[in-house]
VOGUVEX-325531 format. One line per 8 residues: for each residue z, y negated, x of C-alpha. Coordinates in nm, 2 decimals. Each point is the difference from the previous one (the first is absolute). Example, Ala and Ser with C-alpha at 12.3 -4.5 7.8 and 13.67 -1.06 7.14 Angstrom:
2
0.78:0.45:1.23 ~ -0.07:-0.34:0.14 .
REM end
This chain:
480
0.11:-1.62:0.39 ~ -0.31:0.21:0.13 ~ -0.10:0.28:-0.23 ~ -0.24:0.27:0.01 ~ -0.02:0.23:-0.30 ~ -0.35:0.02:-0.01 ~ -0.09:0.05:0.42 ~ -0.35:0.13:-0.05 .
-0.28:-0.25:0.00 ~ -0.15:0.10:-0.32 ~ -0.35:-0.27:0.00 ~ -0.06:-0.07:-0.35 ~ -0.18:-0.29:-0.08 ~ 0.14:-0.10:-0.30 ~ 0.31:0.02:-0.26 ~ -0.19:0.20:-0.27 .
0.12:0.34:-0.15 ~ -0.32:0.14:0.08 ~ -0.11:0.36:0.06 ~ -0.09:-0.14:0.35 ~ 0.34:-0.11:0.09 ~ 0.08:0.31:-0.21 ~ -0.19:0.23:0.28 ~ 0.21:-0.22:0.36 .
0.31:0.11:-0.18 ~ -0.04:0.37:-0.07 ~ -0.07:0.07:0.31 ~ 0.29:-0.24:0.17 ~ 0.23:0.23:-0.30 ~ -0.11:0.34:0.02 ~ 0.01:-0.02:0.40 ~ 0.38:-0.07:-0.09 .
0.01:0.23:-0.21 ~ 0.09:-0.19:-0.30 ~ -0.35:0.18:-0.20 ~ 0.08:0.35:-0.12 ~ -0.34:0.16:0.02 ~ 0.06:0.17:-0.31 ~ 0.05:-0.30:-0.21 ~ -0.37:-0.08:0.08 .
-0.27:0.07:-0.23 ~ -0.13:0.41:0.01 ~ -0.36:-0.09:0.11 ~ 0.17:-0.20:0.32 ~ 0.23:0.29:0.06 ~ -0.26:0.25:-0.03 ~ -0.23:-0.19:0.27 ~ 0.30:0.00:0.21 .
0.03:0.37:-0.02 ~ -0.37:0.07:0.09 ~ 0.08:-0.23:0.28 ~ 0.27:0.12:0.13 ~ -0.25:0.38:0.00 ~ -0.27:-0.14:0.16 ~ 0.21:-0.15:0.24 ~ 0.11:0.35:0.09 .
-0.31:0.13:0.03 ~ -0.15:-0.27:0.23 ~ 0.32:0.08:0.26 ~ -0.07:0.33:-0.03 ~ -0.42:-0.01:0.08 ~ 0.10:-0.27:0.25 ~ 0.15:0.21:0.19 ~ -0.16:0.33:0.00 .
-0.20:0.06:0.31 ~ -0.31:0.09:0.05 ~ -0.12:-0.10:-0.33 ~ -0.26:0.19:-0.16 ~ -0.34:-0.21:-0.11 ~ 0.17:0.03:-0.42 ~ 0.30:-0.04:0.12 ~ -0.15:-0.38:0.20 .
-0.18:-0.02:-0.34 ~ 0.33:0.03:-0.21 ~ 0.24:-0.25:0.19 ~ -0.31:-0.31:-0.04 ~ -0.01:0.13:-0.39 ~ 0.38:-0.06:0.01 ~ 0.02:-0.28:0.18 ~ -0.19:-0.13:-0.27 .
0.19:0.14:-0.28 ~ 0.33:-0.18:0.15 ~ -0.22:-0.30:0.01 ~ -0.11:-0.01:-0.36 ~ 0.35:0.15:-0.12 ~ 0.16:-0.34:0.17 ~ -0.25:-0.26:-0.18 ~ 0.08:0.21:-0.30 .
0.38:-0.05:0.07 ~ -0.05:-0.39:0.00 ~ -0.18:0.01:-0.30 ~ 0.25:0.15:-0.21 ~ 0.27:-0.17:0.15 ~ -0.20:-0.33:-0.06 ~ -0.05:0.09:-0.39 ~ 0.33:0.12:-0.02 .
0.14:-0.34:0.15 ~ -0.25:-0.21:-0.22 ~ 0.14:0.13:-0.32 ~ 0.37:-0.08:0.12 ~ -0.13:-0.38:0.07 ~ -0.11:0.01:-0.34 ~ 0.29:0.12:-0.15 ~ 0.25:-0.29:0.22 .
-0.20:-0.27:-0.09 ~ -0.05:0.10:-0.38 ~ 0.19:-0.23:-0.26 ~ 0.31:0.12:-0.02 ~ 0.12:0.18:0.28 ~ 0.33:-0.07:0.17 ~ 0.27:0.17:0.22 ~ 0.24:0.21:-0.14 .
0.36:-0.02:0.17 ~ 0.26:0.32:-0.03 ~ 0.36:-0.08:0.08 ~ 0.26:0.18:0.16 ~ 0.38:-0.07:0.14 ~ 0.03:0.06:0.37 ~ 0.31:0.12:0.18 ~ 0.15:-0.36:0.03 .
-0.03:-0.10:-0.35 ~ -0.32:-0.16:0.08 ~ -0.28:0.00:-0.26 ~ -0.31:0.14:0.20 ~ -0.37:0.01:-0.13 ~ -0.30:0.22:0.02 ~ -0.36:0.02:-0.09 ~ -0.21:0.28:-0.14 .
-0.20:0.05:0.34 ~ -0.11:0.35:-0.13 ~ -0.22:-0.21:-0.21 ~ -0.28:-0.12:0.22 ~ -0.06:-0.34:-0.17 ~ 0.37:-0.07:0.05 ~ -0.01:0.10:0.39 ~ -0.37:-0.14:0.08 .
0.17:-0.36:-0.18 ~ 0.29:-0.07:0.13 ~ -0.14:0.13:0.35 ~ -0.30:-0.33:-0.01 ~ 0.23:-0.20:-0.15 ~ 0.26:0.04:0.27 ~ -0.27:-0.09:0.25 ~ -0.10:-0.31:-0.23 .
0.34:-0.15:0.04 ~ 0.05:0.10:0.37 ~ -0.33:-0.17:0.06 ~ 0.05:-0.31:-0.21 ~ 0.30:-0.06:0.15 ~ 0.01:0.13:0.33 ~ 0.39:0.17:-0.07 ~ 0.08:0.29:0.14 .
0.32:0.19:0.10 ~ 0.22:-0.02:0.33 ~ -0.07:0.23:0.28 ~ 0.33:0.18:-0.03 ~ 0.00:0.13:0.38 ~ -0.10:-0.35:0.08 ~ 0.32:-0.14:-0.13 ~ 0.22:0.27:0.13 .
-0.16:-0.03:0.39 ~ 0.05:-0.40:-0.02 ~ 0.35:0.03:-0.12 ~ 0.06:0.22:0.29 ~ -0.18:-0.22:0.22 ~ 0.15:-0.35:-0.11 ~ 0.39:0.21:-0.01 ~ -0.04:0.12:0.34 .
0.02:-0.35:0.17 ~ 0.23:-0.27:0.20 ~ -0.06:-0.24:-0.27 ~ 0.32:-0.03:-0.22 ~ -0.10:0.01:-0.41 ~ 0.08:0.02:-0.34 ~ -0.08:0.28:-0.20 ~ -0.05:0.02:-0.38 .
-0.14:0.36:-0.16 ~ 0.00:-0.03:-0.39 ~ -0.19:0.11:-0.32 ~ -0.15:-0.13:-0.29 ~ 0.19:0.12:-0.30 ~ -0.21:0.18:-0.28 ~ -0.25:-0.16:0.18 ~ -0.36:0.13:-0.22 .
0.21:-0.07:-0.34 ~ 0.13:-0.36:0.12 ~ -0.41:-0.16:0.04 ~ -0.03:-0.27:-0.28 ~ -0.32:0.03:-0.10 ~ 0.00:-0.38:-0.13 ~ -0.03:-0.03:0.37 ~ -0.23:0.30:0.09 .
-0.28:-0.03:-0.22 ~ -0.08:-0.35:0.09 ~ -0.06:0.11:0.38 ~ -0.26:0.28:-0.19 ~ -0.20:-0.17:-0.24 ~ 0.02:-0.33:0.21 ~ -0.24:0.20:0.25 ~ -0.37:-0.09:-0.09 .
-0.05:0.31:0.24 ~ 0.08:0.27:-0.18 ~ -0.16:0.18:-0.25 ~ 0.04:-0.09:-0.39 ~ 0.00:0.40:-0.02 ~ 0.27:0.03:0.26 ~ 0.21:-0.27:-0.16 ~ -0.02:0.18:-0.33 .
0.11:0.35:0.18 ~ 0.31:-0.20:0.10 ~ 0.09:-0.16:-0.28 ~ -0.04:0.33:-0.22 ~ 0.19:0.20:0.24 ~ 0.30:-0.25:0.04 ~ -0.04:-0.03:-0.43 ~ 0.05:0.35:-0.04 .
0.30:-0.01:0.27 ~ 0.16:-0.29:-0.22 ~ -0.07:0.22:-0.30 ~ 0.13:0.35:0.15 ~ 0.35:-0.10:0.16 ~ 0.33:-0.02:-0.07 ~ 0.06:-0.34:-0.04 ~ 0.39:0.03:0.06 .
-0.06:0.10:0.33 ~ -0.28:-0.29:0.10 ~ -0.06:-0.31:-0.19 ~ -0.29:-0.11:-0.24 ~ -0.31:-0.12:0.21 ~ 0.15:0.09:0.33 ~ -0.04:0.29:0.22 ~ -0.33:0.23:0.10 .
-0.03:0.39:0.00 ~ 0.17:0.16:0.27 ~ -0.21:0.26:0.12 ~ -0.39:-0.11:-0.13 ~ -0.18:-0.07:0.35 ~ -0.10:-0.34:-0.10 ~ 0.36:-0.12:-0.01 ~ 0.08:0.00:0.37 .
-0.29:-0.23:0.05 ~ 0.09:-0.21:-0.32 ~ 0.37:-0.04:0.15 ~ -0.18:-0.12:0.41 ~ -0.19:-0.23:-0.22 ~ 0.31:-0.16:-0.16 ~ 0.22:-0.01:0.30 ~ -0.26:-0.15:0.24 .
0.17:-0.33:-0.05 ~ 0.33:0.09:0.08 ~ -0.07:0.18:0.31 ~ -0.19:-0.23:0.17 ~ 0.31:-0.26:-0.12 ~ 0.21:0.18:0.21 ~ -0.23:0.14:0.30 ~ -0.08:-0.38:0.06 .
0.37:-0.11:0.04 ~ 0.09:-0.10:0.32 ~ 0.27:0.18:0.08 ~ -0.12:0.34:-0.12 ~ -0.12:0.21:0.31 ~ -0.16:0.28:-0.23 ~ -0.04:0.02:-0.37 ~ -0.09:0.38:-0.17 .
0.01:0.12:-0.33 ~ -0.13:0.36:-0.13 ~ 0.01:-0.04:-0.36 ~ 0.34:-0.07:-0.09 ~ 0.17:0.02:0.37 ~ 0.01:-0.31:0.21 ~ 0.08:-0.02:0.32 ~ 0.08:-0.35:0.20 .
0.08:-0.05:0.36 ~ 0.11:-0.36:0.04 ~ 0.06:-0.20:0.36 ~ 0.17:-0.31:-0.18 ~ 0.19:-0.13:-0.34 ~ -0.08:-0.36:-0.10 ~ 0.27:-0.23:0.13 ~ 0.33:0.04:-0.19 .
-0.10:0.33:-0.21 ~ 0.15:0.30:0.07 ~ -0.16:0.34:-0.02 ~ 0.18:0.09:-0.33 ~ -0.09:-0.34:-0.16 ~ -0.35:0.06:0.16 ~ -0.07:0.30:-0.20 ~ 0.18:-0.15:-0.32 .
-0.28:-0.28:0.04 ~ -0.28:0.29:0.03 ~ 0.17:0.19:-0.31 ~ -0.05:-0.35:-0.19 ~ -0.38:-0.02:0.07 ~ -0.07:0.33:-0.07 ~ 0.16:-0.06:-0.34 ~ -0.28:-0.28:-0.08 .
-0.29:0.28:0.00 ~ 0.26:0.19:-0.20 ~ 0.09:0.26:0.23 ~ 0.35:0.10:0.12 ~ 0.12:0.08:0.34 ~ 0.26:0.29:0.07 ~ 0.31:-0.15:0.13 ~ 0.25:0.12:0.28 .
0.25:0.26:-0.13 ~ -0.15:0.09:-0.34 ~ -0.03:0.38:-0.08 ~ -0.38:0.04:0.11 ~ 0.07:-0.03:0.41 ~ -0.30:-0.19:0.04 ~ 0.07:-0.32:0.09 ~ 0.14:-0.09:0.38 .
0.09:-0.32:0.15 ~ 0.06:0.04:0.37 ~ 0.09:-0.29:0.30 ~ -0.14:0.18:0.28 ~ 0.08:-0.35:0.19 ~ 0.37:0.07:0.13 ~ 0.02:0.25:0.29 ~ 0.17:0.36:-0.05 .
-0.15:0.04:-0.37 ~ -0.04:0.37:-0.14 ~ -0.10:0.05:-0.30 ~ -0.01:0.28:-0.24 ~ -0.32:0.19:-0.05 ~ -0.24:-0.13:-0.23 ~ -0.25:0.22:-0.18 ~ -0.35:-0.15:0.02 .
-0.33:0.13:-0.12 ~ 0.05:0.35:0.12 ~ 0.19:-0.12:0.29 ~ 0.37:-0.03:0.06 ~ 0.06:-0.29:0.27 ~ 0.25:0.02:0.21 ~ 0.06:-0.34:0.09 ~ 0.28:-0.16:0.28 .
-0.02:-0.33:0.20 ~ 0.20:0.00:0.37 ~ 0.03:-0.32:0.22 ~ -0.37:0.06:0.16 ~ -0.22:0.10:-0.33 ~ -0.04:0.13:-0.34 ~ -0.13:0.36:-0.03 ~ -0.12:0.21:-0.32 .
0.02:0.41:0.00 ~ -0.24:0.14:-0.26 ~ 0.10:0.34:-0.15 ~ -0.07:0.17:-0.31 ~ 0.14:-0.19:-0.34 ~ 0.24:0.24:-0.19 ~ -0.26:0.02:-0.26 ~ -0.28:0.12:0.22 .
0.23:0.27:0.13 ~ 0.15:0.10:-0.35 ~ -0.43:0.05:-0.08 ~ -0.03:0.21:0.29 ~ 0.26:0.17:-0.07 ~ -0.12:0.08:-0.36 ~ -0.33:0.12:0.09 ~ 0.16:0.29:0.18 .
0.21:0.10:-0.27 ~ -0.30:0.02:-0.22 ~ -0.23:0.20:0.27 ~ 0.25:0.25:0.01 ~ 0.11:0.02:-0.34 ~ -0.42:0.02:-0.07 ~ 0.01:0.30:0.29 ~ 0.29:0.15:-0.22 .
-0.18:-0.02:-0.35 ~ -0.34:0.11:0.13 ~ 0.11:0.33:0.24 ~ 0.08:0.16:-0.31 ~ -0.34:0.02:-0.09 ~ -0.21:-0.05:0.32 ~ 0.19:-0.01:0.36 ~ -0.34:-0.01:0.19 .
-0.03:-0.34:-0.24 ~ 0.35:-0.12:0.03 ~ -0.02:0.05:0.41 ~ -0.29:-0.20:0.02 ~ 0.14:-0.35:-0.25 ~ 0.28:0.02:0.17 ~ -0.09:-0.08:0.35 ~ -0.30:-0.17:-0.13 .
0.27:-0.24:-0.18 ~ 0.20:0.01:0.32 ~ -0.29:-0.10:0.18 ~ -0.08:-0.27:-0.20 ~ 0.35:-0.12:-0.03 ~ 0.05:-0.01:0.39 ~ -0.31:-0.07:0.14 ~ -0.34:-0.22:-0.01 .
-0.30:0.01:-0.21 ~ -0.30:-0.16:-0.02 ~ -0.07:-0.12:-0.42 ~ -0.40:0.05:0.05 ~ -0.20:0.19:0.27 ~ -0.12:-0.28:0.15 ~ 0.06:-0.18:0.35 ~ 0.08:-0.34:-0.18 .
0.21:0.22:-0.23 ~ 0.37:-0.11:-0.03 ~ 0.26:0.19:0.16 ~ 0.30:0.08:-0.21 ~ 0.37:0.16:0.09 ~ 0.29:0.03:0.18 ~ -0.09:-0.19:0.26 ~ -0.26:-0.24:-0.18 .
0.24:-0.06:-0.25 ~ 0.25:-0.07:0.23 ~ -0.13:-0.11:0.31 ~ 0.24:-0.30:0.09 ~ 0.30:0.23:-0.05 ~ 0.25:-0.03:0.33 ~ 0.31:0.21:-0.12 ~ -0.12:0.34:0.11 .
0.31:0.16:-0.13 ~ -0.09:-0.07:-0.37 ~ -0.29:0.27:0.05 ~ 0.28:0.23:0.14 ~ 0.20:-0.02:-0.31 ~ -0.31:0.10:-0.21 ~ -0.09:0.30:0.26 ~ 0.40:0.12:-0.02 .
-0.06:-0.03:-0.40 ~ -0.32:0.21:-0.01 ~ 0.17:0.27:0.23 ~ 0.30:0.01:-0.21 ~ -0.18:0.03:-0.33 ~ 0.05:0.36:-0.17 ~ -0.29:0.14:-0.11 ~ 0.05:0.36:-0.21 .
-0.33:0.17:-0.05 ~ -0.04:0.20:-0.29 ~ 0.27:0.30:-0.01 ~ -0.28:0.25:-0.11 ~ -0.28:-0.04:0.29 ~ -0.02:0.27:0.22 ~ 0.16:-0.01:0.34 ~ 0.16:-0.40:-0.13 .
0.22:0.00:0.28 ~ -0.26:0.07:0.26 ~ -0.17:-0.32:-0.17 ~ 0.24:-0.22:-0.03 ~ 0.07:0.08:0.36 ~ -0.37:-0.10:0.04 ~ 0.06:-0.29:-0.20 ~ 0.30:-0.17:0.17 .
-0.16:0.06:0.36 ~ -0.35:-0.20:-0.07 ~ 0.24:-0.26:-0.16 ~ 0.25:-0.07:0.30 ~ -0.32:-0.08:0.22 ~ -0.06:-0.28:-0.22 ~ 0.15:-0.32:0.15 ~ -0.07:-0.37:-0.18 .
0.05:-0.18:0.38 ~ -0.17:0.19:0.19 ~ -0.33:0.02:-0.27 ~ 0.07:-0.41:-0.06 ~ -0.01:-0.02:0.41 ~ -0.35:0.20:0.05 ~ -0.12:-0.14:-0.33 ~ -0.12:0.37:-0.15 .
-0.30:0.02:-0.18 ~ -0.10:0.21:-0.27 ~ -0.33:0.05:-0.19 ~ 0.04:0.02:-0.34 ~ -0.27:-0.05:-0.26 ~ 0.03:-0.27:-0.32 ~ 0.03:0.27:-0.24 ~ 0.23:0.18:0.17 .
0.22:-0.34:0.07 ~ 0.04:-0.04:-0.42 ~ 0.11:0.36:-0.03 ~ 0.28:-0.03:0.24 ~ 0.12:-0.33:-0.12 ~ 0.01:0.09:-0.31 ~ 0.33:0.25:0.05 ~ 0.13:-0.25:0.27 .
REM end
């Protein structure tokens, strides 16, 4: 039930939508990377620019040796320049963040919500963030609600290393792995908005955002999928902390129970580790009783055997139990209990794999497209991609900066042999460059070489690093 979807420390001092909040979250965003630069005013852009050439020049002068007495002269008129040029920078960003604060807290404005379908049917919603007031909105008001009401997300490694921890032990258990069924479209809101406007804490302007956003929701969807006053946006940021706030209750209902060891849940997936059943229940009935009071906060609980897969009810109290994997978060657990203990293998989940194996289908078919046009190009995104794809990279050049990749992303993996099977399908991709490039089967040679030295294992096992810059990160994902 811990969540962190906001992990920086951002001090504001109060819940306004004010250019000086306004100022803390640009520079949180566009050190993400969420700010295009050139959807920023022209004045802001062009003092950028200058910058970025007086910048230059400095490194240049800086280094020179034996400076000449101009040349000494120069660098401190410079030095200056960069100086002034920064408190200029400031200043338009400041103006520039002042007339967005006037144009959120003008009568009248509100979010606009578009609408999409997503690959499971599921109705999925997104907001203008090209428009600054949008972004720079839904950004404080995220932090209002966080802040208000302390919710935030669980630690997803943090779940998966105490699973592993608790499932590697001598103590015999039950296990129960489920989901939440339609889990954003099933909050009642006759039971949600009392927990938000009940709170004297937050902001009359906050609780206005919400209830126009969740207004527009009701008045967008298809209400034959989700019922009339029930459900919040899947996909607008504020939702995940809207859906903490509404199950805080029910986790700490179950957490406190006696006889459960650990309690998780990452949004919809819950997973419970249990040393004892109440006297006379069995596990079955057990869960049956924990369907039930779900049902009272009107959600519903997957149950053991539908279609979805997700729901797992395991005795891990009887000696000699195997059972079959289960796919978890990312992780496929390979779960078995002898005489002595109960053990857990972590590999990858058939989903994680089918992902990996995706991305280098589409590096290679982008290496195919591009060669006809620019090989030097092509040679470069494709092992830039490859790179990316089975290695490490840090997201900002930092030294607090996270580290992301094959091994960060997967760092409690134990089944070695899952990394083989994406190595022997790299390898065994074709790859054709174009037909018409001179000496192609000299390069493909080329190509197919460089490619069988690249191993998932042994890069996962020295944890490779690459350096790659932000820009640079968004162009390669965007053909992976």
């Amino acid at each position: 039930m811990e969540i962190n979807l906001f992990s920086e420390d951002i001090n504001m001092l109060d819940q306004s939508f004010s250019a000086h909040n306004f100022e803390t979250i640009y520079c949180l965003e566009s050190r993400k990377g969420n700010i295009n630069v050139q959807t920023m005013p022209e004045q802001y852009r062009e003092v950028l620019v200058n910058l970025e050439e007086i910048k230059r020049n400095l490194s240049i002068l800086k280094h020179k040796k034996n400076k000449t007495q101009d040349e000494m002269l120069e660098l401190d008129a410079k030095k200056t320049e960069f100086k002034n040029l920064v408190e200029q920078k400031k200043d338009v960003l400041r103006n520039y963040l002042e007339t967005l604060d006037k144009q959120i807290n003008a009568y009248g404005f509100k979010f606009s919500l578009n609408k999409f379908v997503a690959d499971n049917d599921k109705e999925v919603y997104t907001l203008d963030i090209a428009s600054h007031t949008h972004l720079f909105a839904i950004k404080q008001l995220q932090y209002n609600i966080r802040h208000t009401f302390k919710v935030k997300q669980s630690n997803r490694h943090s779940i998966l290393a105490n699973v592993k921890t608790f499932l590697n032990s001598n103590i015999p258990v039950y296990v129960i792995r489920t989901d939440i069924s339609s889990f954003y479209e099933s909050i009642p809101h006759n039971r949600l908005m009392p927990m938000i406007f009940g709170n004297t804490l937050l902001s009359n302007k906050s609780k206005a955002f919400i209830k126009g956003i969740l207004g527009e929701y009701e008045n967008i969807k298809d209400h034959a999928l989700v019922s009339p006053f029930q459900g919040i946006p899947r996909g607008i940021g504020i939702s995940s902390y809207l859906s903490e706030l509404y199950m805080r209750d029910i986790d700490t209902n179950i957490a406190c129970r006696k006889e459960v060891m650990y309690y998780a849940r990452y949004v919809d997936d819950i997973f419970i580790i249990l040393t004892s059943l109440p006297v006379g229940t069995s596990i079955d009935q057990y869960y049956a009783d924990m369907t039930r009071f779900f049902q009272t906060y009107g959600l519903s609980l997957k149950q053991p055997g539908d279609e979805s897969g997700k729901c797992r009810i395991i005795d891990f109290t009887k000696d000699n139990c195997v059972e079959a994997p289960m796919n978890y978060l990312g992780y496929c657990l390979y779960m078995n209990r002898n005489t002595k203990k109960l053990s857990v293998v972590y590999g990858l989940s058939d989903t994680k794999k089918a992902r990996y194996r995706k991305k280098i289908d589409n590096a290679i078919n982008h290496f195919e497209t591009l060669c006809k046009c620019n090989i030097k190009q092509a040679y470069c995104d494709l092992f830039d991609s490859l790179n990316m794809i089975t290695g490490n990279f840090k997201l900002f050049k930092s030294k607090s900066s996270v580290k992301v990749g094959l091994f960060y992303n997967n760092d409690l993996l134990d089944r070695k042999e899952d990394l083989d099977e994406l190595t022997i399908y790299l390898k065994e991709h074709p790859i054709e460059p174009y037909a018409g490039l001179k000496d192609c089967t000299n390069v493909k040679a080329k190509l197919v070489k460089r490619i069988s030295s690249i191993d998932f294992k042994q890069r996962w096992q020295e944890r490779k690093m690459f350096s790659f810059s932000l820009q640079r990160i968004q162009e390669i994902e965007e053909w992976l």
